[in-house]
N, CA, C and O of each residue as an XYZ file, in Angstrom:
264
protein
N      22.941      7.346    -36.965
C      23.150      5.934    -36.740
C      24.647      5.621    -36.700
O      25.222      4.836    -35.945
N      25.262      6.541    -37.848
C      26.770      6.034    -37.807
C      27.300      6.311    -36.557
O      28.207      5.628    -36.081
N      26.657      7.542    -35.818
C      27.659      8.229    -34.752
C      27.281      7.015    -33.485
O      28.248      6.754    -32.769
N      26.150      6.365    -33.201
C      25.662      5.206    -32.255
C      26.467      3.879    -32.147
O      26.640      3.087    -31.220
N      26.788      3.916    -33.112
C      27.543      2.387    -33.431
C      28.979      2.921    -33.174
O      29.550      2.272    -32.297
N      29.742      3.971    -33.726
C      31.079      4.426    -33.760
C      31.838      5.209    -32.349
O      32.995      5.137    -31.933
N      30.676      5.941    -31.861
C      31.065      6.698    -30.350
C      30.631      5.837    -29.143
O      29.795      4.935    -29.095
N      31.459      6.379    -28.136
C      30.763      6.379    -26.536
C      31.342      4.329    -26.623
O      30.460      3.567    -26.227
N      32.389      3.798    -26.994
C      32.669      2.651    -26.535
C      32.993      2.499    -25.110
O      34.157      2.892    -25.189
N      32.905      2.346    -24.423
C      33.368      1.471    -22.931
C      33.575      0.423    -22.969
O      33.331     -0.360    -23.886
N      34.245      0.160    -21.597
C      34.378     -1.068    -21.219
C      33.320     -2.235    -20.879
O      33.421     -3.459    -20.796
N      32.365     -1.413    -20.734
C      31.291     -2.275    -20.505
C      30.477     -3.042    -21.820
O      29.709     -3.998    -21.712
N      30.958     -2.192    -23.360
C      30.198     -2.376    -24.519
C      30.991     -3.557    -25.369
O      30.646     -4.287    -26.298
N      32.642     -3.344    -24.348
C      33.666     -4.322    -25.285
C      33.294     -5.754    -24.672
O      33.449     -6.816    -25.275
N      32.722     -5.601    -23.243
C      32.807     -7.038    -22.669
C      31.685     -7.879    -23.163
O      31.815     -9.097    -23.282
N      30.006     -6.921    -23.606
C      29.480     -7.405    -24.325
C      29.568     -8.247    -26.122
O      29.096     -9.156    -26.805
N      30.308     -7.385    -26.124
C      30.626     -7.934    -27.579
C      31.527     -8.716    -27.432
O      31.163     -9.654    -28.141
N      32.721     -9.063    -26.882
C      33.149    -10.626    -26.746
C      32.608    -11.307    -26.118
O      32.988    -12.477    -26.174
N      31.681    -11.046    -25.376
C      30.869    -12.205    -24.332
C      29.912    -12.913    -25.972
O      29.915    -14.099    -26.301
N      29.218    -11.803    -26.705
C      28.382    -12.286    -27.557
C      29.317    -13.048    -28.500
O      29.164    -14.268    -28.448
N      30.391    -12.542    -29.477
C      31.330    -13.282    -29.811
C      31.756    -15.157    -29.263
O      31.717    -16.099    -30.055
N      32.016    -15.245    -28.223
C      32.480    -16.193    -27.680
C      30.816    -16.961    -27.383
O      30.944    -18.143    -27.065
N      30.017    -16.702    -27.414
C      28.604    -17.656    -27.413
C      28.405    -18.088    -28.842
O      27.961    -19.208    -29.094
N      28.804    -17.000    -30.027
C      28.496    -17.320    -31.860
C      30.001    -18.700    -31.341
O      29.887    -19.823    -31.832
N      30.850    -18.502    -30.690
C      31.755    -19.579    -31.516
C      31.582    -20.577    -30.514
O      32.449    -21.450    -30.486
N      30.702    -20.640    -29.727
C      30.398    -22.120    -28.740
C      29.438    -22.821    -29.740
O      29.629    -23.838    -30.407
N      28.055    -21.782    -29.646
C      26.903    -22.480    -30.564
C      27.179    -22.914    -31.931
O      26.305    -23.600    -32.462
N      28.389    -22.602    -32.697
C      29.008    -23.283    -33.814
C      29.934    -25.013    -33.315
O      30.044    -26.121    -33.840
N      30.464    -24.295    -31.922
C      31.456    -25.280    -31.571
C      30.710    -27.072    -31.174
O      30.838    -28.268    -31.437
N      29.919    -26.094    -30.382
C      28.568    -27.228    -29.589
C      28.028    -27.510    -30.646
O      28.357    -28.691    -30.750
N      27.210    -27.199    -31.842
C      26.195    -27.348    -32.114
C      24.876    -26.929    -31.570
O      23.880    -27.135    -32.264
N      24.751    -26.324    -30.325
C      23.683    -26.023    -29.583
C      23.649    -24.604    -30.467
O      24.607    -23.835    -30.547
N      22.156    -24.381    -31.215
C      21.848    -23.241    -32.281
C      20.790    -22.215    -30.930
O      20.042    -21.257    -31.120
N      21.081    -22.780    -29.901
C      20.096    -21.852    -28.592
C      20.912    -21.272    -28.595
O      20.386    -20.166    -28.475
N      22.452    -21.017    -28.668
C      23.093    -20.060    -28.104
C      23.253    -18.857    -28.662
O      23.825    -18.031    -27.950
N      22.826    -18.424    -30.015
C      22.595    -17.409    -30.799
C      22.216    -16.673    -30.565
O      22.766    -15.573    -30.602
N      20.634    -16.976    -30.059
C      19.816    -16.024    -29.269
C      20.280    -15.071    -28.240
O      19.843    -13.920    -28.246
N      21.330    -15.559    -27.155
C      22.040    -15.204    -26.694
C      22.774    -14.224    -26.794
O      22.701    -13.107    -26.282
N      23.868    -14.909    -27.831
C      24.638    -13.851    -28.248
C      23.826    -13.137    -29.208
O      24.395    -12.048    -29.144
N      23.060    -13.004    -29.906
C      22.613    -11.681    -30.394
C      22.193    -10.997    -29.623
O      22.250     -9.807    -29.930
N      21.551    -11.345    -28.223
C      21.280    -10.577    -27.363
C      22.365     -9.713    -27.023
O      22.275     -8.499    -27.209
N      23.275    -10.190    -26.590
C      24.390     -9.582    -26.328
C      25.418     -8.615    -26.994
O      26.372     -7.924    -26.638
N      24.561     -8.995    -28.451
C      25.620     -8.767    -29.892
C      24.934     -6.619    -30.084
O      25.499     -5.526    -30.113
N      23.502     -7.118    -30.159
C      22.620     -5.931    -29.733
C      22.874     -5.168    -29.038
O      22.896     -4.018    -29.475
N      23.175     -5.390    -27.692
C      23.249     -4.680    -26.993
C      24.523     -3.841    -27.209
O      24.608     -2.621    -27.350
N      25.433     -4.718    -27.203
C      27.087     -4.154    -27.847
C      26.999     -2.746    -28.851
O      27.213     -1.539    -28.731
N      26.596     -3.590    -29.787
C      26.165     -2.490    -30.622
C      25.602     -0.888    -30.465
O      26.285      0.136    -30.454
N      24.368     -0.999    -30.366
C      23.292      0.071    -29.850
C      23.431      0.663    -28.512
O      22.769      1.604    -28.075
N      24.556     -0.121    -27.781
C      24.419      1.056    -26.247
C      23.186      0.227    -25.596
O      22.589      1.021    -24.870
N      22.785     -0.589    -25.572
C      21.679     -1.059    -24.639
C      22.058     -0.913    -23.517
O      23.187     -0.511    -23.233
N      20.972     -1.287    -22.505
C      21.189     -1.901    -21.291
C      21.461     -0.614    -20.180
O      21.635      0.597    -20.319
N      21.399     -1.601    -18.933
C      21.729     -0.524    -18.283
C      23.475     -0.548    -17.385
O      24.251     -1.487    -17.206
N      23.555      0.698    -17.049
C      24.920      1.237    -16.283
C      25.269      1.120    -15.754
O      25.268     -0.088    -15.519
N      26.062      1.914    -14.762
C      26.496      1.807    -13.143
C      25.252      2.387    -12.820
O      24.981      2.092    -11.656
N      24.374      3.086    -13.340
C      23.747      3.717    -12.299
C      22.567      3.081    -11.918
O      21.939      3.436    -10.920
N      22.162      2.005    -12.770
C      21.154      1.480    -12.836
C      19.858      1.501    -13.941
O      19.729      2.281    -14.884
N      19.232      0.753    -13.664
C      17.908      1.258    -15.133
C      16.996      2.086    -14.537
O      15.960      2.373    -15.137
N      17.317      2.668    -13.044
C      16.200      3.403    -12.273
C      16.118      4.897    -13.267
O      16.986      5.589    -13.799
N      14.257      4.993    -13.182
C      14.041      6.420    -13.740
C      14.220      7.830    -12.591
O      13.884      7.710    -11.413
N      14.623      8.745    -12.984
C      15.272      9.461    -11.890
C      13.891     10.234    -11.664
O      13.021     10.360    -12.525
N      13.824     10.868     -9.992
C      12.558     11.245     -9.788
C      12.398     12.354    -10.168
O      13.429     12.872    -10.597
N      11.593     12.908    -10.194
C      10.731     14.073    -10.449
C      10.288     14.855     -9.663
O       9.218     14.731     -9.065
N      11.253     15.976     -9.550
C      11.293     17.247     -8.492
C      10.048     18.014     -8.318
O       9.831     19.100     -8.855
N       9.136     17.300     -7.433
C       7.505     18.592     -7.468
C       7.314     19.196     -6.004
O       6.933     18.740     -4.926
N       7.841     20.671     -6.557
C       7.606     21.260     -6.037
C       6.404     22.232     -5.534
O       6.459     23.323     -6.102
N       5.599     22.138     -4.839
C       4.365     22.879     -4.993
C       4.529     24.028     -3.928
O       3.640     24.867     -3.783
């Protein structure tokens, strides 16, 4: 778990986590408590590596050869 959270940062994991960041300090700012959801969505994903890549969320095919 430690190594999930600590390795493999990108650029793509930093933009999530200030995107989620900057929604926790609207939905404080606004008052709108919908925006949480949000950013935890986002906060999650940051975290754990969610989501998908450049390459896409496609499952890669399956070579059958007969």
């Amino acid at each position: 778990m430690k190594t999930l959270l600590f390795t493999n940062w990108h650029w793509m994991r930093w933009i999530r986590l200030v995107f989620a960041l900057f929604l926790f300090g609207e939905a404080y700012a606004t008052r709108e408590w919908f925006f949480i959801v949000f950013g935890s969505f986002f906060l999650l994903q940051a975290l754990f590596n969610w989501g998908c890549g450049a390459n896409g969320c496609a499952v890669p095919k399956k070579n059958d050869t007969k």
